[in-house]
PDB file of N, CA, C, O and CB in Angstrom:
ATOM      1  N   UNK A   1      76.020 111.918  83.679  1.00  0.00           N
ATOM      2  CA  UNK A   1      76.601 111.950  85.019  1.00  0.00           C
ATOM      3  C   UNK A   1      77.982 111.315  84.978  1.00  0.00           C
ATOM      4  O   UNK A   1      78.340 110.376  84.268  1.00  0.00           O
ATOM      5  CB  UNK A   1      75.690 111.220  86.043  1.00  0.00           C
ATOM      6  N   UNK A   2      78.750 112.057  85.942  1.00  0.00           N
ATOM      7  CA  UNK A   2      79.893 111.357  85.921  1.00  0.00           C
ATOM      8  C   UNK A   2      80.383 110.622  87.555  1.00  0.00           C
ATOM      9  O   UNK A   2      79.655 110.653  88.547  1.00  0.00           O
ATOM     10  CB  UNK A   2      80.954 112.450  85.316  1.00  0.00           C
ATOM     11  N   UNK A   3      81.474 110.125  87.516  1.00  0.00           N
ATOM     12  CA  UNK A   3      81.667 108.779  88.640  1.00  0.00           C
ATOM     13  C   UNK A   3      82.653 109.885  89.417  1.00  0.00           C
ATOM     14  O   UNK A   3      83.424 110.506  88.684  1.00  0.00           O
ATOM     15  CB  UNK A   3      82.578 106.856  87.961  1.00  0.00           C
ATOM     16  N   UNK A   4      82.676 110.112  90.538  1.00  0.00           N
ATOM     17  CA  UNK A   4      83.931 110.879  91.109  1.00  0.00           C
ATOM     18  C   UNK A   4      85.307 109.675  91.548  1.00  0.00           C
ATOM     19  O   UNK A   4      85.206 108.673  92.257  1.00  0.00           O
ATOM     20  CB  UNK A   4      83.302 111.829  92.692  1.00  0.00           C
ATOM     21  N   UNK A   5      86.196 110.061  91.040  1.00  0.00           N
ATOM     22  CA  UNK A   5      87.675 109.480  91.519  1.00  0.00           C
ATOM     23  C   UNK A   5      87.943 109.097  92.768  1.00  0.00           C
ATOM     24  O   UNK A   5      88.527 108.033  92.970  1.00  0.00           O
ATOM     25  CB  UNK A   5      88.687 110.359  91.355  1.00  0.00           C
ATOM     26  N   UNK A   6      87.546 109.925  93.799  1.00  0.00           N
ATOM     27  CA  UNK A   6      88.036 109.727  95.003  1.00  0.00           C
ATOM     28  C   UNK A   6      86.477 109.053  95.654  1.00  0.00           C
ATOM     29  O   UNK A   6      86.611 107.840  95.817  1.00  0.00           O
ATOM     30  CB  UNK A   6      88.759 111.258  95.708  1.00  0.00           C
ATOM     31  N   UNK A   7      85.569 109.374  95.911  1.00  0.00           N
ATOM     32  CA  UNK A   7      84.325 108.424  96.573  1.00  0.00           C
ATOM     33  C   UNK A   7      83.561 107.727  96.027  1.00  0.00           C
ATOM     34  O   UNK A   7      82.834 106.948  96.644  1.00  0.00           O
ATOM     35  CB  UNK A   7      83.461 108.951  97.162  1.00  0.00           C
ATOM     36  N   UNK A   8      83.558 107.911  94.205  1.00  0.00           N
ATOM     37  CA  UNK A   8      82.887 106.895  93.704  1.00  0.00           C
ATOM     38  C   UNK A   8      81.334 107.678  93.625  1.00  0.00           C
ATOM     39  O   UNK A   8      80.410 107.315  92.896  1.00  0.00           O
ATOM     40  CB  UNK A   8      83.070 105.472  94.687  1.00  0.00           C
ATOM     41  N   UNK A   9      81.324 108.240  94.085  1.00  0.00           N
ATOM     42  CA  UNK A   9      79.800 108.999  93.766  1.00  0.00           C
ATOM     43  C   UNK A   9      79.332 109.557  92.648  1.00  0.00           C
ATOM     44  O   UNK A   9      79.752 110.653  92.280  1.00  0.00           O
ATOM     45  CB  UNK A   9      79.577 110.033  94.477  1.00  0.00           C
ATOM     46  N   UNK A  10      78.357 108.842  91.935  1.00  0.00           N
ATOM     47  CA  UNK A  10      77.842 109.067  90.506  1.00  0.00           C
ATOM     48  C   UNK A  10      76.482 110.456  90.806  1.00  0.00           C
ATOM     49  O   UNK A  10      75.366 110.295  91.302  1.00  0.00           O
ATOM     50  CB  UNK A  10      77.089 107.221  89.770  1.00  0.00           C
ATOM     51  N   UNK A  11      77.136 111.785  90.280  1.00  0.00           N
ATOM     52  CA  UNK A  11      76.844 112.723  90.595  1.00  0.00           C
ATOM     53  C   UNK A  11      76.717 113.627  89.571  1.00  0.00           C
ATOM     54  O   UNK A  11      77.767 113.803  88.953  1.00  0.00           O
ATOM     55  CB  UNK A  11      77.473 112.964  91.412  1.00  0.00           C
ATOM     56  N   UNK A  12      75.201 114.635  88.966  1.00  0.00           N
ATOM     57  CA  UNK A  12      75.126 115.447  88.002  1.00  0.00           C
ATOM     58  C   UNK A  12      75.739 116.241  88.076  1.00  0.00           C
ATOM     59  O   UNK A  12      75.724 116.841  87.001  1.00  0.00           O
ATOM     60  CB  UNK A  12      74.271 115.821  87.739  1.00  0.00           C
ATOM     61  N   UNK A  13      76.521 116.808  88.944  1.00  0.00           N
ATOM     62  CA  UNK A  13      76.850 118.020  88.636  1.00  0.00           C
ATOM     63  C   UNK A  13      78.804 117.538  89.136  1.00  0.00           C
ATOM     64  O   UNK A  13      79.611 118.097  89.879  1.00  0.00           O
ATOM     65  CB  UNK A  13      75.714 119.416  89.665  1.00  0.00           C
ATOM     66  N   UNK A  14      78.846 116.912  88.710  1.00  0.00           N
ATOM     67  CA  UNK A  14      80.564 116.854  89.062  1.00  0.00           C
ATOM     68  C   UNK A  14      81.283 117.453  87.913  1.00  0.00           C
ATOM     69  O   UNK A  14      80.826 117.615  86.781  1.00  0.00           O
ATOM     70  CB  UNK A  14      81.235 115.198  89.259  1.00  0.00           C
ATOM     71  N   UNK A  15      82.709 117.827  88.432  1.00  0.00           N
ATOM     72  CA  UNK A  15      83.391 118.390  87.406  1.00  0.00           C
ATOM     73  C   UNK A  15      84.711 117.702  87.225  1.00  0.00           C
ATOM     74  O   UNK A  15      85.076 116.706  87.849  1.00  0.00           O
ATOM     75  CB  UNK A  15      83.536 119.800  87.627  1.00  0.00           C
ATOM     76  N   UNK A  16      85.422 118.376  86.253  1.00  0.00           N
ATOM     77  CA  UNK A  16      86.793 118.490  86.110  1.00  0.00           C
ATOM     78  C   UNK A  16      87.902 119.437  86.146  1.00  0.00           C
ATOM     79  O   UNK A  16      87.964 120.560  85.646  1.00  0.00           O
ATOM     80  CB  UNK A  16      86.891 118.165  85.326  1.00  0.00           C
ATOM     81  N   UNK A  17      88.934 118.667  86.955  1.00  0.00           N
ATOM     82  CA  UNK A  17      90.381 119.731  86.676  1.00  0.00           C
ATOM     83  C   UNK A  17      91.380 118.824  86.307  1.00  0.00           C
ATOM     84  O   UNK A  17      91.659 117.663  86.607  1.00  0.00           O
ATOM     85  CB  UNK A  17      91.040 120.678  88.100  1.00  0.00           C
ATOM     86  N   UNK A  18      91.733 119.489  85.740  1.00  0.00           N
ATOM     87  CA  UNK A  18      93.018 119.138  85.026  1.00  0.00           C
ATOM     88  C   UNK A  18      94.644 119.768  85.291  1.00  0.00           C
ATOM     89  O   UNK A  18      95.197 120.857  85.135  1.00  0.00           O
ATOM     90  CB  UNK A  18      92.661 119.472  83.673  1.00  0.00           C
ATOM     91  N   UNK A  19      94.981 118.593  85.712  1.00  0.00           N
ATOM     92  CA  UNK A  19      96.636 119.390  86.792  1.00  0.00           C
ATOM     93  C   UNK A  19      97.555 118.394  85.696  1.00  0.00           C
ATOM     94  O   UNK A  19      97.243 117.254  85.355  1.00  0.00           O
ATOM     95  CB  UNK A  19      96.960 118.747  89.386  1.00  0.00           C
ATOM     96  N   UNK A  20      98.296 118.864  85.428  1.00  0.00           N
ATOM     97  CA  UNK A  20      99.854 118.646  84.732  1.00  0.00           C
ATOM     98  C   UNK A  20      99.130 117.685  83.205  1.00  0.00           C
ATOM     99  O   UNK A  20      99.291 116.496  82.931  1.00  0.00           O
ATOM    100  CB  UNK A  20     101.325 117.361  86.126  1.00  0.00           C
ATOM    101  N   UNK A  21      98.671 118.295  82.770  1.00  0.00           N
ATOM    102  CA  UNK A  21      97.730 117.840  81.278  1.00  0.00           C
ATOM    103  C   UNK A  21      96.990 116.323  81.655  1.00  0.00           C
ATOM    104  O   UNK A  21      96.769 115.547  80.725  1.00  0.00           O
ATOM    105  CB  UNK A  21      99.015 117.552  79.592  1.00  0.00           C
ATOM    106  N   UNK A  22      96.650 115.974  82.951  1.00  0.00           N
ATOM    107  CA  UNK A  22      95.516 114.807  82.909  1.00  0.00           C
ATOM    108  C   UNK A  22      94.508 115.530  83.785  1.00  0.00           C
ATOM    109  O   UNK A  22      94.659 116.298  84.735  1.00  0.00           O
ATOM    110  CB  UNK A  22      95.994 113.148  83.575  1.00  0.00           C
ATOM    111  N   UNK A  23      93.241 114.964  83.065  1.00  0.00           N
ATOM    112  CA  UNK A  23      91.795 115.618  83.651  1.00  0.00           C
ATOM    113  C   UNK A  23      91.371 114.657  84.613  1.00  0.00           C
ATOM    114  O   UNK A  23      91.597 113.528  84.177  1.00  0.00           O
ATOM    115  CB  UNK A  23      90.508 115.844  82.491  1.00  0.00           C
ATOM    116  N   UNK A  24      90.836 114.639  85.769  1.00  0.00           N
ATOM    117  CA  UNK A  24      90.610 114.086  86.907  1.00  0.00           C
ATOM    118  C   UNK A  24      88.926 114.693  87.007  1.00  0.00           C
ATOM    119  O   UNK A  24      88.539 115.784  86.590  1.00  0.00           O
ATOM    120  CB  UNK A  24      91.826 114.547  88.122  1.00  0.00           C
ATOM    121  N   UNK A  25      88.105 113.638  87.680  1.00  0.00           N
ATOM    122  CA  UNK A  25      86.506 113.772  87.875  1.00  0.00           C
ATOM    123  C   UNK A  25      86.268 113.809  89.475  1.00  0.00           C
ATOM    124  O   UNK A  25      86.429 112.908  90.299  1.00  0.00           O
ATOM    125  CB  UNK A  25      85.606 112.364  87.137  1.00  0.00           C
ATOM    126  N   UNK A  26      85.951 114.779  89.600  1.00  0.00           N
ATOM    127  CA  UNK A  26      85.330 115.175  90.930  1.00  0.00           C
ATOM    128  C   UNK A  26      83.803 115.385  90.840  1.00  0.00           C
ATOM    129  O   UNK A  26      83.073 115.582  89.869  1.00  0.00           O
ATOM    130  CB  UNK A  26      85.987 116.502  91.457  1.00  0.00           C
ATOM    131  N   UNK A  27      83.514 115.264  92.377  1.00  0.00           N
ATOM    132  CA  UNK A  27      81.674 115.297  92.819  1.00  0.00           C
ATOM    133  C   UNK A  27      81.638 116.829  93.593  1.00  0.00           C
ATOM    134  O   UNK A  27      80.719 117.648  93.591  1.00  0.00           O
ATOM    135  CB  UNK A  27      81.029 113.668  94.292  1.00  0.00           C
ATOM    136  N   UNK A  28      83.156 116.917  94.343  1.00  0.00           N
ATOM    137  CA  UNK A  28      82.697 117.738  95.520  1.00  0.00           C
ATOM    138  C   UNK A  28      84.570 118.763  95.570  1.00  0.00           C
ATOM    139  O   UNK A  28      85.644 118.272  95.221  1.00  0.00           O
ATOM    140  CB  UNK A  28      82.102 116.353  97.330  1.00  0.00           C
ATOM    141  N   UNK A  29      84.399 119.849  95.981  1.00  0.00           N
ATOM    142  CA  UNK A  29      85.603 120.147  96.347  1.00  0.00           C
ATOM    143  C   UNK A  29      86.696 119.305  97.485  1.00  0.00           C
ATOM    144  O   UNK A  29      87.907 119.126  97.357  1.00  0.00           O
ATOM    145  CB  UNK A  29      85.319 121.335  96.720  1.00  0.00           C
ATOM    146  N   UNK A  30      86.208 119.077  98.091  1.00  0.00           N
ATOM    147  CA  UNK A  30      86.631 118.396  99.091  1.00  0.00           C
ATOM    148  C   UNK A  30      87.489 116.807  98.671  1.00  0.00           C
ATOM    149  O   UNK A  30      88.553 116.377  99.115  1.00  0.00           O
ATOM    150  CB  UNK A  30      85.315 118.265  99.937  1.00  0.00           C
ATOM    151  N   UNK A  31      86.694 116.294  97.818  1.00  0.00           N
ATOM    152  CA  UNK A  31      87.260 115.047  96.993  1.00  0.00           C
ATOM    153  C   UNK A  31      88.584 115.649  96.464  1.00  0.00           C
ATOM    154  O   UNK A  31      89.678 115.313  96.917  1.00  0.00           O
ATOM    155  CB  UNK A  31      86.192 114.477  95.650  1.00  0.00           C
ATOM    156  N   UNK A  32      88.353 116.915  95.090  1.00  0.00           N
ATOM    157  CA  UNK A  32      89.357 117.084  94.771  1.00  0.00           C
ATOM    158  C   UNK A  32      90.437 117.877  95.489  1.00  0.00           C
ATOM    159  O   UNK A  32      91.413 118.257  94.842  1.00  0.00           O
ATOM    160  CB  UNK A  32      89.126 117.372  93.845  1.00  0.00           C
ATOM    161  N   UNK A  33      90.319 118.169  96.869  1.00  0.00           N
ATOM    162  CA  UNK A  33      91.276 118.654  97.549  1.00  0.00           C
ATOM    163  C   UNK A  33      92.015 117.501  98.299  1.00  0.00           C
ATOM    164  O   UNK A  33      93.230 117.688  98.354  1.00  0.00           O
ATOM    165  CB  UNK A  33      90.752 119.678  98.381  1.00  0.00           C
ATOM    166  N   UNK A  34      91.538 116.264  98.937  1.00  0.00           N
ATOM    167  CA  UNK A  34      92.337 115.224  98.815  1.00  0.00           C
ATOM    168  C   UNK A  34      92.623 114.545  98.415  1.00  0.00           C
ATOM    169  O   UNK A  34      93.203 113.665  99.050  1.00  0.00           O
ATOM    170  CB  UNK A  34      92.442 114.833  99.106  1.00  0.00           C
ATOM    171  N   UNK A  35      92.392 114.439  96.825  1.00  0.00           N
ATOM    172  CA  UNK A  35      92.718 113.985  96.315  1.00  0.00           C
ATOM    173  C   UNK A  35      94.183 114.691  95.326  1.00  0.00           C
ATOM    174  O   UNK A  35      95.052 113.934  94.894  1.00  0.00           O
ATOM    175  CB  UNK A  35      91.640 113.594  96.039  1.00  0.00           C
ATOM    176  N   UNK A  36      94.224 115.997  95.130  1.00  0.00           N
ATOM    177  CA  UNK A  36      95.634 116.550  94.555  1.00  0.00           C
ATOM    178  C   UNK A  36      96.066 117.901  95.100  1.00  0.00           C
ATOM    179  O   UNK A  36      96.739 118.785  94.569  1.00  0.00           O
ATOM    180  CB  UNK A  36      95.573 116.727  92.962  1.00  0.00           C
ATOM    181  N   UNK A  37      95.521 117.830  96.259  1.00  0.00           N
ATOM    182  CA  UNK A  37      96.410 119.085  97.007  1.00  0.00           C
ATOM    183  C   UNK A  37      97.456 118.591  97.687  1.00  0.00           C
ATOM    184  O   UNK A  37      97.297 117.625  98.434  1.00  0.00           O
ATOM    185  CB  UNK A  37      95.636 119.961  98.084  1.00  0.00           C
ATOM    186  N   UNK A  38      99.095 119.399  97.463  1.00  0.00           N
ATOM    187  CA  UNK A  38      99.988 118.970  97.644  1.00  0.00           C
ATOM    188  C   UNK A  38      99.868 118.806  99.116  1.00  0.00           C
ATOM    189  O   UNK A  38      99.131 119.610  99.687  1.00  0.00           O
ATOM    190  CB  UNK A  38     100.911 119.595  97.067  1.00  0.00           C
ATOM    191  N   UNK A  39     100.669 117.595 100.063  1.00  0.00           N
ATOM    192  CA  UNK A  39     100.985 117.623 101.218  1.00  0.00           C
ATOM    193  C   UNK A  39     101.816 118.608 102.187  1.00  0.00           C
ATOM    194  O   UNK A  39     102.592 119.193 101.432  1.00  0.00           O
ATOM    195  CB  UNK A  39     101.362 116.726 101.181  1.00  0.00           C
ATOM    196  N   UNK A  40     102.030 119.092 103.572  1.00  0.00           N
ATOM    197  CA  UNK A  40     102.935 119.713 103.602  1.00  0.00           C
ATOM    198  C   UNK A  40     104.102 118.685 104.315  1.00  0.00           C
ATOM    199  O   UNK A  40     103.736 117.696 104.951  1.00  0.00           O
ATOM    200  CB  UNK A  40     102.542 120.977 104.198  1.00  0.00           C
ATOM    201  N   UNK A  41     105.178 118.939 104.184  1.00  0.00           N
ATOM    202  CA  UNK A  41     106.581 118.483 104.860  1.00  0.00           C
ATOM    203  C   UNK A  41     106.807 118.448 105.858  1.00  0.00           C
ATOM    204  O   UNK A  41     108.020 118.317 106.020  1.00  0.00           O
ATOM    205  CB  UNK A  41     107.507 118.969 104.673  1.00  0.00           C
ATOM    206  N   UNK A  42     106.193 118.501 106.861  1.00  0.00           N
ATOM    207  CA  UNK A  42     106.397 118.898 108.457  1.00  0.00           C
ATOM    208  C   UNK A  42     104.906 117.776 108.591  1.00  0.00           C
ATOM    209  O   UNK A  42     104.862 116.560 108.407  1.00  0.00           O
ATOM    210  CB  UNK A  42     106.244 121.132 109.079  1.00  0.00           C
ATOM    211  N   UNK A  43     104.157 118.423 108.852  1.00  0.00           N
ATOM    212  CA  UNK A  43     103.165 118.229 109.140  1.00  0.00           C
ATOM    213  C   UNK A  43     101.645 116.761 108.816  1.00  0.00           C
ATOM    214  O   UNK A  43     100.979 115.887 109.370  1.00  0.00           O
ATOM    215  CB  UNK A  43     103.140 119.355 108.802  1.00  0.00           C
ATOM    216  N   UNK A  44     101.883 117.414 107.604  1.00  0.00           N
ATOM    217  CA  UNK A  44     101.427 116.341 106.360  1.00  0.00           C
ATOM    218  C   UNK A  44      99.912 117.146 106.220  1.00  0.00           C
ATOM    219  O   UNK A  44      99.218 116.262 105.717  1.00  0.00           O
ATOM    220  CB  UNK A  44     101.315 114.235 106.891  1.00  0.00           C
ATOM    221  N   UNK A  45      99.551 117.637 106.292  1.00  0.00           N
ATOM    222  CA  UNK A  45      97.951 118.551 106.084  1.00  0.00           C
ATOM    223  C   UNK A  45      97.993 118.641 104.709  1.00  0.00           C
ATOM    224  O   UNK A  45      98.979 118.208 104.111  1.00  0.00           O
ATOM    225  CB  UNK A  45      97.741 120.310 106.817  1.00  0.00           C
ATOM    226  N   UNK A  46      97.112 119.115 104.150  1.00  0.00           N
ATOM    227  CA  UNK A  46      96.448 119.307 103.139  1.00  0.00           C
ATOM    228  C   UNK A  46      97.112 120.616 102.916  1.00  0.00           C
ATOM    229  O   UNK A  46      97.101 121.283 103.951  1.00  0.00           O
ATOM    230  CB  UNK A  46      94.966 119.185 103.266  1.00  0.00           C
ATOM    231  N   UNK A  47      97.785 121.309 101.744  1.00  0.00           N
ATOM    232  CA  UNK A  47      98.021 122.642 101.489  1.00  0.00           C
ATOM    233  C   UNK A  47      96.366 123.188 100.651  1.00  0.00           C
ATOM    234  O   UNK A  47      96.020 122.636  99.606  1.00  0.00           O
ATOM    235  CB  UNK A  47      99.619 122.742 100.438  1.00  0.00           C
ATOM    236  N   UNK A  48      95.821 123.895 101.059  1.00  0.00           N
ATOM    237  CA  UNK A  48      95.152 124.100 100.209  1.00  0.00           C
ATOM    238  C   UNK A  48      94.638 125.794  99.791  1.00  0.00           C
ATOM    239  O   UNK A  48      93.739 126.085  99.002  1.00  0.00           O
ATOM    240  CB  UNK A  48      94.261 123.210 100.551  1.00  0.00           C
ATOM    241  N   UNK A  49      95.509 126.758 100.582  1.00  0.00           N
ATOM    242  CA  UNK A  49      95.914 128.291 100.308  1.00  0.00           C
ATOM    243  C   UNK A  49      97.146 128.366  99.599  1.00  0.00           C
ATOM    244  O   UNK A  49      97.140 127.717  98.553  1.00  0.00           O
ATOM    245  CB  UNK A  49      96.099 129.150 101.619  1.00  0.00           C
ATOM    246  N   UNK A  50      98.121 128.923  99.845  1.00  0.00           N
ATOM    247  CA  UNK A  50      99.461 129.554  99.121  1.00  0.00           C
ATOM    248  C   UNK A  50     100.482 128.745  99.552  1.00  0.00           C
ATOM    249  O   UNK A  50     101.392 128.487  98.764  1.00  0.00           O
ATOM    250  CB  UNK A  50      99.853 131.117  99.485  1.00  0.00           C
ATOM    251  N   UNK A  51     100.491 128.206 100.897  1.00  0.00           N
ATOM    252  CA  UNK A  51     101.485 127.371 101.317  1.00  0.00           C
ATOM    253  C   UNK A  51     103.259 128.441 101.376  1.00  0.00           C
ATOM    254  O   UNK A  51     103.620 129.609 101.230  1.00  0.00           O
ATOM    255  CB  UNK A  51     101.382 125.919 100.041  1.00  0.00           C
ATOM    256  N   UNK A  52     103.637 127.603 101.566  1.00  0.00           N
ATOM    257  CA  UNK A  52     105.726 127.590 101.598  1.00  0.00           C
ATOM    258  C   UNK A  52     106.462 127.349 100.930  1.00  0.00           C
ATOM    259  O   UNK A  52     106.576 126.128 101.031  1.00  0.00           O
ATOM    260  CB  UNK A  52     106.504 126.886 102.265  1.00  0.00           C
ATOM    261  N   UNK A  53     107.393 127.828  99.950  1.00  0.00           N
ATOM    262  CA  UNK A  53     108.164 126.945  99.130  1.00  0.00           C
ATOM    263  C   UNK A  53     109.491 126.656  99.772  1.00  0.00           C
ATOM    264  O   UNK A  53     110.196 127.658  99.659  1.00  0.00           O
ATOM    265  CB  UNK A  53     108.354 127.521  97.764  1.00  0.00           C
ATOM    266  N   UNK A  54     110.021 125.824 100.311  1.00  0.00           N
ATOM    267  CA  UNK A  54     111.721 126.185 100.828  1.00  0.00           C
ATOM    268  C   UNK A  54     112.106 124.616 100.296  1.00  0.00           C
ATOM    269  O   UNK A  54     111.640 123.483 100.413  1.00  0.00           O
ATOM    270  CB  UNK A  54     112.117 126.593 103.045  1.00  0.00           C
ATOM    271  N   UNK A  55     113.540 125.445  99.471  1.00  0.00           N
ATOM    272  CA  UNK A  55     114.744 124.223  99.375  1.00  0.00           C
ATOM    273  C   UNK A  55     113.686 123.054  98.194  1.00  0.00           C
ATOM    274  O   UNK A  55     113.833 121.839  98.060  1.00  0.00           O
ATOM    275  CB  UNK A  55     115.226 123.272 101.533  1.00  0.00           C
ATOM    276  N   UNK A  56     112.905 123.748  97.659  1.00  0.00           N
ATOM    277  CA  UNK A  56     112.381 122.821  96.837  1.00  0.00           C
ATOM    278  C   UNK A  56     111.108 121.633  97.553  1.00  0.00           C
ATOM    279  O   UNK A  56     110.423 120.758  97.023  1.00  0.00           O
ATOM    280  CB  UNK A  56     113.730 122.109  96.307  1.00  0.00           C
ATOM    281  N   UNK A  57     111.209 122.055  98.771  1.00  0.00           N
ATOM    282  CA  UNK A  57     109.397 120.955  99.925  1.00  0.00           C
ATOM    283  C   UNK A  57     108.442 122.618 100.103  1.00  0.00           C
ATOM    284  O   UNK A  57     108.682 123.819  99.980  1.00  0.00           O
ATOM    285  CB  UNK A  57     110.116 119.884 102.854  1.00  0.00           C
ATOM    286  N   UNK A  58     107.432 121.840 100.414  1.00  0.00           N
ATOM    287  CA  UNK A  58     106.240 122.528 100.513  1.00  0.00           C
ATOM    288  C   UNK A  58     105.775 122.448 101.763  1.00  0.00           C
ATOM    289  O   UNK A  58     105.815 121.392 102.395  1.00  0.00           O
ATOM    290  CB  UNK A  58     105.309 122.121  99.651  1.00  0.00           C
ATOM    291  N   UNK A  59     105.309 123.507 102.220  1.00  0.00           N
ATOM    292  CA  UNK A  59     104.520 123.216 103.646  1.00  0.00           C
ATOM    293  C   UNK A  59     103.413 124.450 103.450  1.00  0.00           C
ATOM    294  O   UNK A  59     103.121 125.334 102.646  1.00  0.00           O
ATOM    295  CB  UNK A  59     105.663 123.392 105.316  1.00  0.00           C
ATOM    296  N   UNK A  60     102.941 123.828 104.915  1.00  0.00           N
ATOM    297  CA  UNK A  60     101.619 124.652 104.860  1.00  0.00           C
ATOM    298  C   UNK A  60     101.369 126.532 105.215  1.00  0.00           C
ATOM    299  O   UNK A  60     100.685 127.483 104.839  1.00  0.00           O
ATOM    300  CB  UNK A  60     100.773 123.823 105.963  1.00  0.00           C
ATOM    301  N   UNK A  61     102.661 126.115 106.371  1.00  0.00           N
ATOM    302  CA  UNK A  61     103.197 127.469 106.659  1.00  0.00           C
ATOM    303  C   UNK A  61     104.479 127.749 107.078  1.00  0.00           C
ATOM    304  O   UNK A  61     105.198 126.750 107.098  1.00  0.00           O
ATOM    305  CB  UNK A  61     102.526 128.003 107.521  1.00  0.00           C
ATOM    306  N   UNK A  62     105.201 129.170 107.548  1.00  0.00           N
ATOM    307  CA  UNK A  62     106.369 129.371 108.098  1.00  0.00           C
ATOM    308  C   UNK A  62     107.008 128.265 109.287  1.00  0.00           C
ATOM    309  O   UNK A  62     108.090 127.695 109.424  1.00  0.00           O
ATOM    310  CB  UNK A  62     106.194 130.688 108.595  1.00  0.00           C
ATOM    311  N   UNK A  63     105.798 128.297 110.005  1.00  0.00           N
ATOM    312  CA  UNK A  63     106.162 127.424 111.021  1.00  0.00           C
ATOM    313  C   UNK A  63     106.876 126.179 110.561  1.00  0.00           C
ATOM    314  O   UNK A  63     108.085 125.976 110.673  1.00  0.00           O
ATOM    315  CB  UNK A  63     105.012 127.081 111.748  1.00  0.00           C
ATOM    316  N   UNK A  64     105.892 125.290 109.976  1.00  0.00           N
ATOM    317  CA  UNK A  64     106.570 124.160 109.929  1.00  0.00           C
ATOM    318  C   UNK A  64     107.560 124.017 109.193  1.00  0.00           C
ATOM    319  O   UNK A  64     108.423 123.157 109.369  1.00  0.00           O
ATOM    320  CB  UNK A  64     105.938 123.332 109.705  1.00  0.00           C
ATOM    321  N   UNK A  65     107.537 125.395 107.681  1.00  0.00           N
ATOM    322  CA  UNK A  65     109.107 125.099 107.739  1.00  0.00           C
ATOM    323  C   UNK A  65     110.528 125.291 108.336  1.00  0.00           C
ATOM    324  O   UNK A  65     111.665 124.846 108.175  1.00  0.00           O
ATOM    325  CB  UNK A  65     109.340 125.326 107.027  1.00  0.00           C
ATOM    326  N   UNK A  66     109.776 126.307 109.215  1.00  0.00           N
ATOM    327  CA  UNK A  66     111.324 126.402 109.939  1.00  0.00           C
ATOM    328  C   UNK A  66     111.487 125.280 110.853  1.00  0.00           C
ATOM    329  O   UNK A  66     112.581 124.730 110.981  1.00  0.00           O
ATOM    330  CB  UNK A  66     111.592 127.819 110.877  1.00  0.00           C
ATOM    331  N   UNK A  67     110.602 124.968 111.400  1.00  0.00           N
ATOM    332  CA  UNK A  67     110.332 123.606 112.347  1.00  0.00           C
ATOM    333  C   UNK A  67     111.515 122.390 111.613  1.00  0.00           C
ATOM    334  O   UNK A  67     112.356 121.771 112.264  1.00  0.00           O
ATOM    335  CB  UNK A  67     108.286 122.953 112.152  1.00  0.00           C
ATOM    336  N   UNK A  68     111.320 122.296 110.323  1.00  0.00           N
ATOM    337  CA  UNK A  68     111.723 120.825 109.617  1.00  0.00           C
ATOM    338  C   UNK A  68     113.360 121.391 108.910  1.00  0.00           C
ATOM    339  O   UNK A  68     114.044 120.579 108.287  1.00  0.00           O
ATOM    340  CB  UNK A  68     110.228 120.191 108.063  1.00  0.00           C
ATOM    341  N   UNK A  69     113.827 122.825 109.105  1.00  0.00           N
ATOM    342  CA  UNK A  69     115.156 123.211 108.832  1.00  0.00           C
ATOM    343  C   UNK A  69     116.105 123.559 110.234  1.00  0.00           C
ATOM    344  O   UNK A  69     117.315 123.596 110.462  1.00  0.00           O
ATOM    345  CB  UNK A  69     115.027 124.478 107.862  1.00  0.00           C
ATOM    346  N   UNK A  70     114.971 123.769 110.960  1.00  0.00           N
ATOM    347  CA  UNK A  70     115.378 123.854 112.711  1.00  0.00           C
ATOM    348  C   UNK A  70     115.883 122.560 113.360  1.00  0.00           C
ATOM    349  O   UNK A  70     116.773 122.530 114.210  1.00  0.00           O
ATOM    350  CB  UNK A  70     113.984 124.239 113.685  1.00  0.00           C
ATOM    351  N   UNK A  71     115.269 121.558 112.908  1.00  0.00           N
ATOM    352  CA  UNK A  71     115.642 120.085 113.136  1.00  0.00           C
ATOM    353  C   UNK A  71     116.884 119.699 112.692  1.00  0.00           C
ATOM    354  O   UNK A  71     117.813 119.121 113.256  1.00  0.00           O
ATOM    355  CB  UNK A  71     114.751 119.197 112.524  1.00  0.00           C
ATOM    356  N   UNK A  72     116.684 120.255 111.235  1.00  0.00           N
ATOM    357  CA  UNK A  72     118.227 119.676 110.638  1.00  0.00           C
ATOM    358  C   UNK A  72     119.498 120.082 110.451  1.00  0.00           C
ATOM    359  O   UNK A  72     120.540 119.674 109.939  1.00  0.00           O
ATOM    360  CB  UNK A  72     118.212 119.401 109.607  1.00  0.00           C
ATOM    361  N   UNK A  73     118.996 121.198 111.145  1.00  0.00           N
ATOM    362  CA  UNK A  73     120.444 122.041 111.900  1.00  0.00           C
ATOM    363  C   UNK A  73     121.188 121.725 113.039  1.00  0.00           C
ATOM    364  O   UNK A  73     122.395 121.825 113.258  1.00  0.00           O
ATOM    365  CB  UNK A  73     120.165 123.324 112.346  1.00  0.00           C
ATOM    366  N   UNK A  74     119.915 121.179 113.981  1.00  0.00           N
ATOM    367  CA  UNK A  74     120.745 120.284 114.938  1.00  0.00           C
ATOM    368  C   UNK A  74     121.415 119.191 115.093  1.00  0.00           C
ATOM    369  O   UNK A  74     121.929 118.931 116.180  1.00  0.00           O
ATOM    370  CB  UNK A  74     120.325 120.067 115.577  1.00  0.00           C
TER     371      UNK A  74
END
């Protein structure tokens, strides 16, 4: 059994992913979705579909990025 990262729950069936060559221990999807799903820029949610790329930030959707380039135009 392994220990999950984010709740600590010593669990048979947990796994691993491995993002930018370090392996990380999860129990549950949910752990490993807050634990390394990128944030978005506007908002701060969880990206955890396809998301936004603009200007190099991430968001969750169109909205908020135009929301956070709409701002800084004014």
């Amino acid at each position: 059994m392994a220990i999950c990262e984010k709740c600590g729950n010593d669990y048979p069936k947990s796994f691993e992913v491995v993002l930018a060559g370090q392996t990380h221990t999860f129990d549950s999807f949910e752990c490993a979705i807050s634990a390394l799903a990128p944030t978005c820029g506007q908002c701060g949610c969880r990206i955890i579909g396809h998301g936004i790329e603009k200007s190099g930030k991430l968001f969750c959707c169109n909205h908020c990025a135009d929301a956070v380039y709409a701002q800084a135009a004014s």
